[in-house]
N, C-alpha and C positions, 0 to 999 in steps of 0.2 A: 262467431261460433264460440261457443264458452266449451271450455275444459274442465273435467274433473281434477280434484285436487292433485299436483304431483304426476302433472303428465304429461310434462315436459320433458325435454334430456337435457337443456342447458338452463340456466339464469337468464341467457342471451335470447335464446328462443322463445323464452318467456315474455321477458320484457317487450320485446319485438311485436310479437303476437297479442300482449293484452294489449300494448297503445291501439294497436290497430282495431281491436275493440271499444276506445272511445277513453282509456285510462290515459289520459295525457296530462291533463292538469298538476304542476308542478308543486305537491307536497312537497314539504322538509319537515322531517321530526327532529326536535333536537331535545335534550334534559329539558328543556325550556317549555317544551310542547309541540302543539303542530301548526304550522304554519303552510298559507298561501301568497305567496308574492308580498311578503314582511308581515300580513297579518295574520293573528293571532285565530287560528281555530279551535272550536268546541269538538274532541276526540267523540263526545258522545251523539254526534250530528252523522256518525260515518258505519257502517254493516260493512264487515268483510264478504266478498262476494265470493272472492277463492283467496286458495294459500298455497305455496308450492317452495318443495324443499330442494335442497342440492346438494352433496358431498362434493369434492375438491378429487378431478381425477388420478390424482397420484398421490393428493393424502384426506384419508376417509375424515381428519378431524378440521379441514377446511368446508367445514358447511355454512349455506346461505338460507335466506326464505325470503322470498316477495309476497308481498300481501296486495293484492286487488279490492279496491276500498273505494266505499261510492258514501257521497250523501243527499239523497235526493231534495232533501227542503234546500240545500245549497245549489243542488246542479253540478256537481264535484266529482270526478272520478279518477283518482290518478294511484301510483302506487309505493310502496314501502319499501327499501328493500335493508336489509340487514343480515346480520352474523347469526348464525344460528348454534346451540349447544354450548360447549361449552365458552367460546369466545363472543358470546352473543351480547349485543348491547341492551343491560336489562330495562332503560326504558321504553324501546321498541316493545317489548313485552309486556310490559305495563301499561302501555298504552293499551295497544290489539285486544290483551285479556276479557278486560269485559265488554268488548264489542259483540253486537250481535253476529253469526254467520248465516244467514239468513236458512237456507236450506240446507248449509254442511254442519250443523249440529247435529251430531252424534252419529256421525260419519265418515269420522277422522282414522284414517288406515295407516300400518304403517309404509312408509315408501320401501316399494320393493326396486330395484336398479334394475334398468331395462338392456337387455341385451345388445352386444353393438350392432348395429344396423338396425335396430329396431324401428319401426314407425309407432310410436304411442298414443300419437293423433288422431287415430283413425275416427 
């Protein structure tokens, strides 16, 4: 079941919920690049499929994002996850930027925080 960008309530529930759609595959991004199991990957082999943000519940400047990232000529699907704003590590950013989103182009909102008890999943 895929989710709209940012409609999650945790990182945790995120991450949870994309493995179990198929994003398992162990990326590591480093200054270096992107790698799978020591070798060296091609950033531009990979579409962002979603992306989802998160504030820090007791301090709004602890934010996060996971990116959900596939590449089909690999057979690849695994995910990102990093510091978002201002503590954010700008090569993750460097990287993602000129990826394609494939359908969330030009459809990026801002996240609104979801009320407690909310169910956002629906």
């Amino acid at each position: 079941m895929n989710h709209l960008d940012n409609q999650y309530l945790t990182l945790s529930n995120a991450v949870d919920d994309l493995r179990k759609q198929g994003y398992a595959d162990e990326l590591t991004l480093t200054e270096d690049g992107l790698f799978n199991n020591a070798a060296q990957l091609d950033p531009g082999e990979f579409a962002i499929d979603s992306f989802h943000r998160f504030e820090g519940p007791s301090d709004p400047a602890d934010m996060s994002i996971v990116y959900a990232i596939s590449s089909e000529n690999l057979g690849l699907k695994g995910l990102l996850v990093g510091d978002y704003g201002s503590n954010a590590q700008d090569f993750i950013h460097r990287m993602v930027q000129p990826l394609p989103a494939h359908e969330h182009e030009g459809n990026v909102r801002p996240v609104q925080p979801a009320p407690a008890g909310t169910n956002v999943k629906g």
